[in-house]
SEGU-545598 format. One record per residue: residue in three letters; chain; x, y, z of N, C-alpha, C in turn. Coordinates in nm, 4 decimals, decimal comma. Each point is the difference from the previous one (the first is absolute). Example, Ala and Ser with C-alpha at 12.3 -4.5 7.8 and 13.67 -1.06 7.14 Angstrom:
residues 2
+-----+----+----------+----------+----------+----------+----------+----------+----------+----------+----------+
|  aa | ch |     n_c1 |     n_c2 |     n_c3 |    ca_c1 |    ca_c2 |    ca_c3 |     c_c1 |     c_c2 |     c_c3 |
+-----+----+----------+----------+----------+----------+----------+----------+----------+----------+----------+
| ala |  A |   1,3190 |  -0,5690 |   0,7800 |  -0,0890 |   0,1190 |   0,0000 |   0,0900 |   0,1200 |   0,0000 |
| ser |  A |  -0,0350 |   0,1050 |  -0,0720 |   0,0820 |   0,1190 |   0,0060 |  -0,0770 |   0,1090 |   0,0730 |
+-----+----+----------+----------+----------+----------+----------+----------+----------+----------+----------+
***
This chain:
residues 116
+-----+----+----------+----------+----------+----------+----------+----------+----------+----------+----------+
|  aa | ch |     n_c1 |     n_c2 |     n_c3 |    ca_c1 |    ca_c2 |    ca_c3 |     c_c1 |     c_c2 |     c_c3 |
+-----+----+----------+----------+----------+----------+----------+----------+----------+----------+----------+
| unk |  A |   0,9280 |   1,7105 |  -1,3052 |  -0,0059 |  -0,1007 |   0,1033 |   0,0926 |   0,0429 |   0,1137 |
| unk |  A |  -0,0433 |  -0,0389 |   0,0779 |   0,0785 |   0,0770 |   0,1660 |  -0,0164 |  -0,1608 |   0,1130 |
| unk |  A |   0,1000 |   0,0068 |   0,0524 |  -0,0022 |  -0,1066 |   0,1381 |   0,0088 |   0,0588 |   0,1109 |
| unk |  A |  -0,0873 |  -0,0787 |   0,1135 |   0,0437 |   0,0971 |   0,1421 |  -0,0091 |  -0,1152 |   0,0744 |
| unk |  A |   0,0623 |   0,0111 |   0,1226 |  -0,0281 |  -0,0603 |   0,0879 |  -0,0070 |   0,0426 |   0,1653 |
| unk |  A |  -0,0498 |  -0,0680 |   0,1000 |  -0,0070 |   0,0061 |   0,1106 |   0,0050 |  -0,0776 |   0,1100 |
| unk |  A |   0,0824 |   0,0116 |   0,0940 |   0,0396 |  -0,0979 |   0,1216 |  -0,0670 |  -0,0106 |   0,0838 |
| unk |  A |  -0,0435 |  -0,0794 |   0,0465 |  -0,0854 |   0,0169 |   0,1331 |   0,0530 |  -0,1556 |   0,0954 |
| unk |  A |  -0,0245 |   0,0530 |   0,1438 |   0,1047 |  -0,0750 |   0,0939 |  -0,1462 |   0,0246 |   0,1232 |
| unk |  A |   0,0180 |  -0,1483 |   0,0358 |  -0,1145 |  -0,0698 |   0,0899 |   0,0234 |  -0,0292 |   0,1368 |
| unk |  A |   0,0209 |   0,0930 |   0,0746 |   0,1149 |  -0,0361 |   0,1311 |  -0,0999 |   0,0304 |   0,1281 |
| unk |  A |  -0,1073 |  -0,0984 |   0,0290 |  -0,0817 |  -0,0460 |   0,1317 |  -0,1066 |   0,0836 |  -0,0560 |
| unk |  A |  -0,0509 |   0,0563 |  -0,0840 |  -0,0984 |   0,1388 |  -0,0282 |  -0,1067 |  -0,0892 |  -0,0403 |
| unk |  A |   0,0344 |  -0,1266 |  -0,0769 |  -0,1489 |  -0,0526 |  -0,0495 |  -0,0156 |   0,0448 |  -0,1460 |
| unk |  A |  -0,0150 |   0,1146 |  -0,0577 |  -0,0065 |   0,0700 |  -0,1183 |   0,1181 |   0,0953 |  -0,0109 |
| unk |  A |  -0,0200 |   0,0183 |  -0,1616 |   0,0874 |   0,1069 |  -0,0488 |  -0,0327 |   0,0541 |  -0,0916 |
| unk |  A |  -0,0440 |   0,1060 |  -0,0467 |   0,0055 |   0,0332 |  -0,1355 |   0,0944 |   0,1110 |  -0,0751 |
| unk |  A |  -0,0490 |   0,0123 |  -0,1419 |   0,1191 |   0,1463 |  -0,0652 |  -0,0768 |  -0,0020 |  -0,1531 |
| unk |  A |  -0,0059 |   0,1014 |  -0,0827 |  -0,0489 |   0,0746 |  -0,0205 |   0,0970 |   0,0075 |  -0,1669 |
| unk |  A |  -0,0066 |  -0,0521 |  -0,0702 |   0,0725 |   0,0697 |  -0,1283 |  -0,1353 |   0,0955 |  -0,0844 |
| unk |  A |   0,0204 |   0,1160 |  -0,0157 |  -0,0525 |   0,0945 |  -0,0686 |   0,0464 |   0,0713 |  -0,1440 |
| unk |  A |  -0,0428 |   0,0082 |  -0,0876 |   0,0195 |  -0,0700 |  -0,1390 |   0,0252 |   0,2195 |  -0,0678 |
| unk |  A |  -0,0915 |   0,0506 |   0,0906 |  -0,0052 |   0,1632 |  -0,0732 |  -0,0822 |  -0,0293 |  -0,0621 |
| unk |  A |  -0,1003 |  -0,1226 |  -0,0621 |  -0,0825 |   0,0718 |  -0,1179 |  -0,0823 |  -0,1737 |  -0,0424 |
| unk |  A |  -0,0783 |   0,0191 |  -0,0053 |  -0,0550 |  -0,1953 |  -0,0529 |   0,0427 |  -0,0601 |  -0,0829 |
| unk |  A |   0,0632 |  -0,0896 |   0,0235 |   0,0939 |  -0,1009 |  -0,1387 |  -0,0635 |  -0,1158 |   0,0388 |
| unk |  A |   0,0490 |  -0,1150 |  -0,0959 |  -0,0219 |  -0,1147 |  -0,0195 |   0,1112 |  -0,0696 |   0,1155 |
| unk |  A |  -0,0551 |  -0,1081 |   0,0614 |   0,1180 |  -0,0380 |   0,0243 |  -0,0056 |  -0,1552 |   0,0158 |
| unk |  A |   0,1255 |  -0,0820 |   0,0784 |  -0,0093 |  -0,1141 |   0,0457 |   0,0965 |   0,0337 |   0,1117 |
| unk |  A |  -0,0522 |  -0,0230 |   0,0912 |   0,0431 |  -0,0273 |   0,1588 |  -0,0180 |  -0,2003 |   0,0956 |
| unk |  A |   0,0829 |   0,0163 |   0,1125 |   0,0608 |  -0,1336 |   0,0410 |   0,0631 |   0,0820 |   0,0424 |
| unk |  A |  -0,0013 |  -0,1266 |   0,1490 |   0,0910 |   0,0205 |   0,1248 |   0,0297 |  -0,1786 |   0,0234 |
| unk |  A |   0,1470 |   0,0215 |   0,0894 |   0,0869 |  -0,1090 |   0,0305 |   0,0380 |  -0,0047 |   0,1222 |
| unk |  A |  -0,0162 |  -0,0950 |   0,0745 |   0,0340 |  -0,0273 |   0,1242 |   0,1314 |  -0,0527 |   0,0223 |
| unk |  A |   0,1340 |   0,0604 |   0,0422 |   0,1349 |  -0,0103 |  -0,0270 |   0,0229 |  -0,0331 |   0,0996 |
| unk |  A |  -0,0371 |   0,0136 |   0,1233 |   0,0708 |  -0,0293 |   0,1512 |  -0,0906 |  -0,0703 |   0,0877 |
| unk |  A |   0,0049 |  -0,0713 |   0,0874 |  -0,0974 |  -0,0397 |   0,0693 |   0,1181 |  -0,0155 |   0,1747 |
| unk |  A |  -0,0355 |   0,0035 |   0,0583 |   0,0693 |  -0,0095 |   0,1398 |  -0,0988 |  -0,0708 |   0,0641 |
| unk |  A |   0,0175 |  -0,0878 |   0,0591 |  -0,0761 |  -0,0827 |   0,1442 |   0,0504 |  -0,0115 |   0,1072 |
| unk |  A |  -0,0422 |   0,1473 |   0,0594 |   0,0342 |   0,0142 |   0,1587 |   0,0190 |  -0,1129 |   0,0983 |
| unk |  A |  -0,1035 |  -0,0473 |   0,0089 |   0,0038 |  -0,1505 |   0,1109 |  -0,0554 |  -0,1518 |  -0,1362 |
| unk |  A |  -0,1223 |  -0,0235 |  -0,0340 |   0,0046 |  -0,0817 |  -0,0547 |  -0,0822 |  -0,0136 |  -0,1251 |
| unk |  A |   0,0060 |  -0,0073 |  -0,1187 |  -0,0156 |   0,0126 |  -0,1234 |  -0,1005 |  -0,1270 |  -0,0281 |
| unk |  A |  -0,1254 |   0,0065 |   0,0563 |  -0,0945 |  -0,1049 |  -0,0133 |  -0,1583 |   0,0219 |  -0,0764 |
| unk |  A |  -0,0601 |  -0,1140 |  -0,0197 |  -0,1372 |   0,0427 |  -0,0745 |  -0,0429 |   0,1365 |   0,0245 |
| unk |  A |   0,0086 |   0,0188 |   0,1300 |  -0,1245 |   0,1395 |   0,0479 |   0,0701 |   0,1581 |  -0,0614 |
| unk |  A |   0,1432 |   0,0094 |  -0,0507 |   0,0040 |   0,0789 |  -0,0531 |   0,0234 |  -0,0015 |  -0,2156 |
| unk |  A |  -0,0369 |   0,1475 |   0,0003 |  -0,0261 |   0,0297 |  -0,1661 |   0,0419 |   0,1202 |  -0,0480 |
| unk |  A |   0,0186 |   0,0667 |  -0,0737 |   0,0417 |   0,0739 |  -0,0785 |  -0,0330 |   0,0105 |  -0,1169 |
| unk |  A |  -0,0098 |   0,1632 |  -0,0806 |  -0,0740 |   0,0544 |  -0,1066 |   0,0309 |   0,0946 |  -0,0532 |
| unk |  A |   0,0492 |   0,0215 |  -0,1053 |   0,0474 |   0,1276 |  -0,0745 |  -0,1075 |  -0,0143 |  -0,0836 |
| unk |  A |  -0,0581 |   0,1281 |  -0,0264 |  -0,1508 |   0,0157 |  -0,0571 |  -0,0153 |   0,1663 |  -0,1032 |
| unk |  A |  -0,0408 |  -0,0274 |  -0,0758 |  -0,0195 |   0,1048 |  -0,0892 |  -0,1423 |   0,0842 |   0,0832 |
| unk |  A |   0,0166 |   0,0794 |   0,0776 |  -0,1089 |   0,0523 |   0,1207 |  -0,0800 |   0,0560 |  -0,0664 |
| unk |  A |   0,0162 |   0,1524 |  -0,0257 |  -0,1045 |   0,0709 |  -0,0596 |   0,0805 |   0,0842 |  -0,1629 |
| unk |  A |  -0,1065 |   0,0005 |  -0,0928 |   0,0199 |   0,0856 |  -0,1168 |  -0,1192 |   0,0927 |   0,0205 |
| unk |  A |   0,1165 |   0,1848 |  -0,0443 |  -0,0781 |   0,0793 |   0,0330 |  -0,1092 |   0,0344 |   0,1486 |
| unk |  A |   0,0505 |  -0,1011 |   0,0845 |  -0,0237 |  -0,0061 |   0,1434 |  -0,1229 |  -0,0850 |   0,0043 |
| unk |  A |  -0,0429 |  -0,0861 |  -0,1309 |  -0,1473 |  -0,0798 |   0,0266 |   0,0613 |  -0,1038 |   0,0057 |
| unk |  A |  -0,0989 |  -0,1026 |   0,0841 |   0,0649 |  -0,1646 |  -0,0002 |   0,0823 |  -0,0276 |  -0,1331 |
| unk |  A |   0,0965 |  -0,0643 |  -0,0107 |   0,0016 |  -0,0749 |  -0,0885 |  -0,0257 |  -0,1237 |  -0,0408 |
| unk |  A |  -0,1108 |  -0,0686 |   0,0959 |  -0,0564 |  -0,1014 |  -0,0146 |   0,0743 |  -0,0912 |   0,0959 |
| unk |  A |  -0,1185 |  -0,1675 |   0,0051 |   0,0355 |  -0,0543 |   0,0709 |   0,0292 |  -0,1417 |  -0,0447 |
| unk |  A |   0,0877 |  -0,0546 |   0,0213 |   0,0135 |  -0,1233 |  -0,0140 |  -0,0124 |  -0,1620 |   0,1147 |
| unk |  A |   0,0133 |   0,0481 |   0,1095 |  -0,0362 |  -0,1363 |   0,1064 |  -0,0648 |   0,0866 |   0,1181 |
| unk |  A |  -0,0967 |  -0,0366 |   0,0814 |  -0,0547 |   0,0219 |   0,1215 |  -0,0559 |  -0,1089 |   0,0745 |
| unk |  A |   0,0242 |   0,0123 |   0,1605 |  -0,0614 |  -0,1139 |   0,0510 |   0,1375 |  -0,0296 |   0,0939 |
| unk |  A |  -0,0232 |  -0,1339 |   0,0834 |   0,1433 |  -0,0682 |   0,0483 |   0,0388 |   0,0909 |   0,1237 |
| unk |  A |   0,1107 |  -0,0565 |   0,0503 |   0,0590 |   0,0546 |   0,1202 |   0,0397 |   0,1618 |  -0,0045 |
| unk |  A |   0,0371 |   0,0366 |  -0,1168 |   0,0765 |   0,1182 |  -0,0577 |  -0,0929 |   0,0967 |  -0,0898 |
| unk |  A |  -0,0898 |  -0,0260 |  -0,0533 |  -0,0436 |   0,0666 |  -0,0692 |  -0,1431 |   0,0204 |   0,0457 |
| unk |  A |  -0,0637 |   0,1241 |  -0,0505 |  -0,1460 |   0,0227 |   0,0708 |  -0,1321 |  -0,0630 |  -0,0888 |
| unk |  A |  -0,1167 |   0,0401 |   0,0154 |  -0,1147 |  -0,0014 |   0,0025 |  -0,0097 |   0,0616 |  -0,1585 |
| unk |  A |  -0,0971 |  -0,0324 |  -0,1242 |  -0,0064 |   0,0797 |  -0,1073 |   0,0136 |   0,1741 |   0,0453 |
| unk |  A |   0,0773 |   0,0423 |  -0,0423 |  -0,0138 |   0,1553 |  -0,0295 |   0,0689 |   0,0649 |   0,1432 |
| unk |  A |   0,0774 |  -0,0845 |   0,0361 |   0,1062 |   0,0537 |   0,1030 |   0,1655 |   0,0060 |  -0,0611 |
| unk |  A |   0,0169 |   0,1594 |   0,0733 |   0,1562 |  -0,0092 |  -0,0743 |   0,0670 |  -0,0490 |   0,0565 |
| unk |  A |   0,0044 |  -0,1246 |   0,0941 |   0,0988 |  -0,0915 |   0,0138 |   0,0292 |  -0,1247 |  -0,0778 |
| unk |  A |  -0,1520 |   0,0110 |  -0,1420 |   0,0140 |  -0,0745 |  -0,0815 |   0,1488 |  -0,0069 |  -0,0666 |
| unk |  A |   0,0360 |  -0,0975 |  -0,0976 |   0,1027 |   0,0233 |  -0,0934 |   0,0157 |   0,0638 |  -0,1468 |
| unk |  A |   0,0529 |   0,0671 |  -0,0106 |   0,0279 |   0,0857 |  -0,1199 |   0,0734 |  -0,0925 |  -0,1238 |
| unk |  A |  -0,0124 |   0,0098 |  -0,1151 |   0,0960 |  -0,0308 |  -0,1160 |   0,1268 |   0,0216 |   0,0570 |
| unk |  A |   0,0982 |  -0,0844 |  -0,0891 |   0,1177 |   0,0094 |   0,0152 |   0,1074 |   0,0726 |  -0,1330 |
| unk |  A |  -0,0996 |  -0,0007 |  -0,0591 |   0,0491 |   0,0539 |  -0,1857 |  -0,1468 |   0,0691 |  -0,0281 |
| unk |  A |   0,0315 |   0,1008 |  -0,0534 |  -0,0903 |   0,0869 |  -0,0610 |  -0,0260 |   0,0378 |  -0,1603 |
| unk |  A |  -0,0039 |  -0,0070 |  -0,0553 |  -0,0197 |   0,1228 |  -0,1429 |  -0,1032 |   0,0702 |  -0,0076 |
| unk |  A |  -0,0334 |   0,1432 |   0,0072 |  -0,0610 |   0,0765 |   0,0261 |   0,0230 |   0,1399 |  -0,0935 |
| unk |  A |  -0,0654 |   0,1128 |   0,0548 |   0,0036 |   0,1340 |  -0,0375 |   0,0235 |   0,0857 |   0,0993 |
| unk |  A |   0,0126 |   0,0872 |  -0,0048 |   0,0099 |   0,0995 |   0,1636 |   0,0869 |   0,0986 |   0,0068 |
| unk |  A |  -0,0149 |   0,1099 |   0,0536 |   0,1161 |   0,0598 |   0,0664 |   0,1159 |  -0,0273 |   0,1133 |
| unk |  A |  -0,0589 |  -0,1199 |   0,1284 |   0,0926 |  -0,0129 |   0,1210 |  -0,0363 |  -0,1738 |  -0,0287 |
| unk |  A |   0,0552 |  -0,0835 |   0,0677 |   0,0271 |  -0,0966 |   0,0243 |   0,0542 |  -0,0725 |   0,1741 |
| unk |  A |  -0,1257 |  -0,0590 |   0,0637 |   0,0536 |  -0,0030 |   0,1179 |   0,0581 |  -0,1160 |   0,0936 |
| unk |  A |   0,0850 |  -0,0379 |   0,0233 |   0,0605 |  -0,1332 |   0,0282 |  -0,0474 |  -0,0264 |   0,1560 |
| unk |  A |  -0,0560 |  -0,1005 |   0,0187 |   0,0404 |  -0,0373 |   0,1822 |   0,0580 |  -0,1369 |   0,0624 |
| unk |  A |   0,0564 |   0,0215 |   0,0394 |   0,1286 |  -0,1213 |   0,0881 |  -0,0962 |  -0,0202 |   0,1170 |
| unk |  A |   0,0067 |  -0,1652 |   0,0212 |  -0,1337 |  -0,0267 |   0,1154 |   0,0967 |  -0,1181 |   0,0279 |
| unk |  A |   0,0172 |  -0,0187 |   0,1267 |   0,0839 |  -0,0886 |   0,1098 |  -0,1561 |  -0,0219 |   0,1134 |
| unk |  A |  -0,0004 |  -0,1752 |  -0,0750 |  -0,1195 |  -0,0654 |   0,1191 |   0,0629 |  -0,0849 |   0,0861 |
| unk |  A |  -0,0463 |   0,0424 |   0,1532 |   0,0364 |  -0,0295 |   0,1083 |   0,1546 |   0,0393 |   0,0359 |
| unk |  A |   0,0366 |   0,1374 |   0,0182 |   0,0795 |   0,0985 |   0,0189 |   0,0933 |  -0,0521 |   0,0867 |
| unk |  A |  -0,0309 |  -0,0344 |   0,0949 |   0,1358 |  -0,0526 |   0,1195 |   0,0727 |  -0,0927 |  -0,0294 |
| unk |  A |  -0,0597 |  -0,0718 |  -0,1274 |   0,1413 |  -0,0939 |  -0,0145 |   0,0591 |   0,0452 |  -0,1194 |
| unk |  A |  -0,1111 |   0,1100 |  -0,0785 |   0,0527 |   0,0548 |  -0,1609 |   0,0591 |   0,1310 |  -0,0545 |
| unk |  A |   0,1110 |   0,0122 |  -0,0523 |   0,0571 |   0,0922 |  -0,0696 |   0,0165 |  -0,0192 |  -0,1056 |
| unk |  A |  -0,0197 |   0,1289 |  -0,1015 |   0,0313 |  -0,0652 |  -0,1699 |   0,0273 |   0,1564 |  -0,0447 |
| unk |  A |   0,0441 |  -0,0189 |  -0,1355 |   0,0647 |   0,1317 |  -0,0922 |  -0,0728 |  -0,0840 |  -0,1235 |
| unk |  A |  -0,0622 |   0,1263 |  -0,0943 |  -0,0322 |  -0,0174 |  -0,1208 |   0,0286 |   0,1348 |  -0,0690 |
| unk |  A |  -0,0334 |  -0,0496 |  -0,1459 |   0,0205 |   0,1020 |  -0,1193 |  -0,1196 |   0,0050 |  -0,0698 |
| unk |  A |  -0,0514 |   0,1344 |  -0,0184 |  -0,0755 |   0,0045 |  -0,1058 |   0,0266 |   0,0735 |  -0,1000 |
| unk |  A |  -0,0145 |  -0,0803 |  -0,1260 |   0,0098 |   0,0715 |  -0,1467 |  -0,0791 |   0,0594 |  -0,0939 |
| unk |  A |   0,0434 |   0,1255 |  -0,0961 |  -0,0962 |   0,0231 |  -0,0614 |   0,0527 |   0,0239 |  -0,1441 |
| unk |  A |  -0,0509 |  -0,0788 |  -0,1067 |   0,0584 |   0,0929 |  -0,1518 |  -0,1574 |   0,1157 |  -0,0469 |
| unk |  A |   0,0736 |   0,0918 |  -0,0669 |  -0,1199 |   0,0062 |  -0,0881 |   0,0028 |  -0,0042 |  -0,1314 |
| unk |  A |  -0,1040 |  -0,0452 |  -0,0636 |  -0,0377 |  -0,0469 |  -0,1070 |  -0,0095 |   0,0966 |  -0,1215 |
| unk |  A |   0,0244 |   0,0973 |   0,0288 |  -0,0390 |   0,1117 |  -0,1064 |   0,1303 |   0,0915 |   0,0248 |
+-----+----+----------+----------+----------+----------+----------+----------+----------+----------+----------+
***
């Protein structure tokens, strides 16, 4: 069993991602945490935030909400991603998403054990 993790920091970009790569396909369970949030001017409905289990092995890792102010159309990657995973794979890909950018900044963590 092995742990990794990765930081990712949301500063006016909109997205972020990073990349834990394993050397070889294991089992795993992955989750990310949203630790910081900053509200530039004002911290209201129209903004959101998302730490998302992005891609395994670089394919979707599926979707969980679409639609709404923030999120797209079926089968757009501005859909939302899981937030916890258990899976198989070699890489594991996290993305940090700050909706409606000018008033949003945030820092998250994503984690990974593996299972084997």
């Amino acid at each position: 069993m092995d742990a990794f993790r990765v930081n990712l920091w949301n500063f006016g970009a909109g997205t972020t991602t990073a990349t834990v790569n394993f050397g070889r396909a294991r089992s795993f369970l992955a989750w990310g945490s949203i630790t910081f949030t900053d509200s530039l001017t004002d911290y209201d409905r129209d903004n959101a935030q998302a730490i998302e289990v992005y891609r395994i092995d670089g394919a979707d890792a599926g979707v969980v909400g679409t639609g709404g102010d923030h999120l797209g159309a079926p089968g757009s990657d501005s859909n939302l991603r899981p937030g916890a995973r258990v899976g198989f794979g070699r890489s594991v890909t996290f993305r940090l998403r700050s909706m409606h950018v000018s008033d949003l900044e945030s820092y998250g963590v994503g984690c990974v054990v593996t299972l084997d």
